[in-house]
C-alpha positions in Angstrom: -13.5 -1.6 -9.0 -12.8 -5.3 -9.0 -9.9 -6.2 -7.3 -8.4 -9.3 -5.7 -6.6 -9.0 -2.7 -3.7 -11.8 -1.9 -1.7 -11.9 1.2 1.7 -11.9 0.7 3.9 -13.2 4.0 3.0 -11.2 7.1 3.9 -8.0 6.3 2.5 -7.3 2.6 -1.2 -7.3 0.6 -0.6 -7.6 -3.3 -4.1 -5.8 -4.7 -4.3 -7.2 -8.4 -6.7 -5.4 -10.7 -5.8 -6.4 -14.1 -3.4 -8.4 -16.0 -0.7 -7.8 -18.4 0.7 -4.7 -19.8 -3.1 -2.9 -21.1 -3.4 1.0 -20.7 -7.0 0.7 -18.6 -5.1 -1.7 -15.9 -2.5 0.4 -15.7 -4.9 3.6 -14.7 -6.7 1.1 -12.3 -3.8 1.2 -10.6 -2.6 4.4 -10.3 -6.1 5.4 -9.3 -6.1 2.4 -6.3 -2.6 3.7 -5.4 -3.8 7.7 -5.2 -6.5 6.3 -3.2 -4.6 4.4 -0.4 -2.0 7.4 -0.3 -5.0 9.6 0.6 -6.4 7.2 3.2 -3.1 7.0 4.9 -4.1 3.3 6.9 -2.4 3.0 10.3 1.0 1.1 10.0 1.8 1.5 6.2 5.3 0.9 5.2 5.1 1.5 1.2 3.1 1.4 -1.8 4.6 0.0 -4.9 2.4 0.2 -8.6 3.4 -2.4 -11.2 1.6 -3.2 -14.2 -1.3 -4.6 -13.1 -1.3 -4.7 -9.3 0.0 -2.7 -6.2 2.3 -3.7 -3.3 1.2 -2.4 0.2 4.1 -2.8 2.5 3.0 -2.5 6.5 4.5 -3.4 9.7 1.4 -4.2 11.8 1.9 -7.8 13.8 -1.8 -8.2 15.2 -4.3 -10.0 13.7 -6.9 -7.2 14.8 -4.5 -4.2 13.3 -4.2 -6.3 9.9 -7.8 -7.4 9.6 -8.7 -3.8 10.0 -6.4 -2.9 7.2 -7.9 -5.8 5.0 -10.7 -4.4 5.6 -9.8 -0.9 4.8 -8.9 -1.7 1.3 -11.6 -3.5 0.6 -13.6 -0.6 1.1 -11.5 1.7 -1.1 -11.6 -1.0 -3.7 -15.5 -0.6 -4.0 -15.6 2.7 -3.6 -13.9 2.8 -7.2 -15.0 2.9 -10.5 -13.8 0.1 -12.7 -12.9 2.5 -15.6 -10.0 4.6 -14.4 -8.8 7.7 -16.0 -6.0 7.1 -18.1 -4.7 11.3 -18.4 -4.4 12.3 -14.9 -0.7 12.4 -14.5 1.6 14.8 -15.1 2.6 15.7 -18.6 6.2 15.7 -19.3 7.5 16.6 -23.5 10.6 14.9 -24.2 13.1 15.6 -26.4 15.1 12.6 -28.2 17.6 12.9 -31.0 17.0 9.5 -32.8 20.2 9.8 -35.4 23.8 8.8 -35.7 25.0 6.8 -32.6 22.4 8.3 -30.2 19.9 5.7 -32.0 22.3 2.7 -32.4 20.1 0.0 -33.2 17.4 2.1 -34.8 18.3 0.8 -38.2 18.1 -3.0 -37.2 14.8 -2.2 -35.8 13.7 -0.7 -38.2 14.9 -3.6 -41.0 13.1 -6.0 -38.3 9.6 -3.9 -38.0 9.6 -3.7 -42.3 9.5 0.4 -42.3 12.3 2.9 -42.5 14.4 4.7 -39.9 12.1 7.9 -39.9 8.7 5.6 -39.8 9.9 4.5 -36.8 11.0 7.6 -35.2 7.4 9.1 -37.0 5.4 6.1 -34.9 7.6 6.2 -32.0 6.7 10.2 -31.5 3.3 9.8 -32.3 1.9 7.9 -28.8 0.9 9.2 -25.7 2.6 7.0 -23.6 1.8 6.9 -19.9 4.7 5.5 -17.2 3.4 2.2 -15.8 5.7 1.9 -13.1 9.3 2.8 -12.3 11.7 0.0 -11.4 15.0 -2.0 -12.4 17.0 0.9 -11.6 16.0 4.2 -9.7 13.9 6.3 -12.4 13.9 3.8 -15.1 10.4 4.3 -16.3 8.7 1.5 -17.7 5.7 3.2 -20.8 2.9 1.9 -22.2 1.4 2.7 -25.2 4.2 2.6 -27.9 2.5 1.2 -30.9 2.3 -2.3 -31.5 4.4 -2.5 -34.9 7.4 -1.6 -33.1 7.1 -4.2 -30.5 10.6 -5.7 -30.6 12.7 -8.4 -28.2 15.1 -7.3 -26.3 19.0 -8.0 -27.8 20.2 -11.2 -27.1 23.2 -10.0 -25.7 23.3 -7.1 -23.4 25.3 -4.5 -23.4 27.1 -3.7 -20.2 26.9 0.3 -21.0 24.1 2.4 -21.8 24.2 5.8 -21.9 22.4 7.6 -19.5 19.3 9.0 -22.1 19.1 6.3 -23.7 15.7 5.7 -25.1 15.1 1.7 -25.8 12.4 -0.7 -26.9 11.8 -3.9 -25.4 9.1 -5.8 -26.5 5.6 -3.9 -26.3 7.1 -0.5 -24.4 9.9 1.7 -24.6 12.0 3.3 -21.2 14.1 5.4 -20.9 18.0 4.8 -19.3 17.8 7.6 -16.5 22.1 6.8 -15.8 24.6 4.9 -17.1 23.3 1.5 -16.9 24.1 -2.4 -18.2 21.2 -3.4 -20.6 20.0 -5.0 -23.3 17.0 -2.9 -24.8 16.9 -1.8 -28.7 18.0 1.8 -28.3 16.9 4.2 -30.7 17.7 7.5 -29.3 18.7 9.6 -26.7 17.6 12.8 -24.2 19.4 15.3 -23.3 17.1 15.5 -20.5 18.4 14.4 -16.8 15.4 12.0 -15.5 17.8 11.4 -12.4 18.9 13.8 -9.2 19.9 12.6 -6.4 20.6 16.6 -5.1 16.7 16.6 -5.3 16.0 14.6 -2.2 12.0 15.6 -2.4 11.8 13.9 -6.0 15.2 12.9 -7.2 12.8 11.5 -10.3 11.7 13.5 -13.3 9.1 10.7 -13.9 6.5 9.5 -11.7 4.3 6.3 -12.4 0.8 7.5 -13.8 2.6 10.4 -15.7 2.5 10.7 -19.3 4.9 11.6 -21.8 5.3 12.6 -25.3 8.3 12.1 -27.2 10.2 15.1 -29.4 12.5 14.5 -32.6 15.3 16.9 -32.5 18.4 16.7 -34.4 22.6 16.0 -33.2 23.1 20.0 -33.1 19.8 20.5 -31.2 20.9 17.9 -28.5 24.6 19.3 -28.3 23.1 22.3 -27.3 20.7 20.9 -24.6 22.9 18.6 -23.0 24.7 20.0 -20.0 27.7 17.8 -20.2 28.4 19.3 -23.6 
């Protein structure tokens, strides 16, 4: 795997493997972090996956120590292939009810993408989309994959609610709001499903970066009846 490795303060390696938002990268990554979680290097702090690089944290303050871990990656860099599986995560099936006010600006985005309301739910079900990264909020997962034609901007003014479920578009990749957050993604739908629990200290996250997930149409009565606040 080709990777460059850039040094970031005295306390941090940035590994970059890619750039921008492409589905190959993104399994670089995930396959680079699997391997440094497995090798377990003396004085790691954290790993963090993003897009198209990962984040190793570590507290080591010799030059000997931290050469050692240069060193270290460098080997588990090569000892990578350069095409990464992309279908090695978990797959999760979620359900989203696109109509009424669960999908509030599902009709503007549709007007804006040229297609009607159920060609956009019909394309926007029809990925399999894999979670890049988490990030901007605890659980907020950040997928790739969402097809091109419904790449659309964010809203030029944010809201400062969005329901926790809320399923949005912002330019090439949708998310999903795991609470009640401020934001300005196109949303157009909602879960039922809670992707957030603190009670569950071992993984208060449903979703992981490198799973996958597949969006589910259901209708208002079939998310009334799944919600547990209802």
């Amino acid at each position: 795997m080709d990777a460059r490795i850039e040094t970031l303060g005295d306390t941090a390696l940035l590994l970059h493997v890619g750039d921008g938002m492409d589905r190959q990268a993104s399994a670089r990554v995930h396959a680079l972090t699997r391997a440094v979680r497995e090798a377990d290097p003396d004085g790691l702090d954290d790993i963090v996956p993003a897009y198209a690089s990962v984040l190793l944290r570590h507290h080591l303050t010799t030059t000997k120590a931290t050469d050692a871990l240069h060193q270290q990656i460098r080997e588990l860099i090569a000892g990578l292939p350069d095409q990464a599986d992309t279908a090695t995560g978990h797959l999760h099936r979620i359900e989203v009810c696109y109509s009424g006010d669960y999908g509030s600006d599902l009709a503007e985005l549709a007007s804006a993408c040229g297609m009607s309301a159920d060609e956009v739910v019909k394309r926007h079900c029809a990925p399999e989309y894999q979670v890049a990264m988490t990030g901007f909020a605890p659980g907020f997962p950040y997928l790739i994959g969402l097809d091109p034609a419904l790449a659309t901007p964010r809203r030029d003014t944010p809201r400062t609610r969005v329901p926790a479920g809320s399923v949005g578009i912002a330019g090439p990749q949708t998310g999903i709001y795991p609470s009640e957050l401020p934001g300005g993604w196109q949303l157009i739908g909602r879960t039922p499903l809670r992707l957030l629990d603190a009670d569950h200290a071992d993984q208060p996250c449903l979703l992981e970066p490198g799973d996958r997930v597949r969006f589910e149409s259901i209708d208002a009565s079939q998310f009334k009846h799944r919600d547990p606040s209802c």
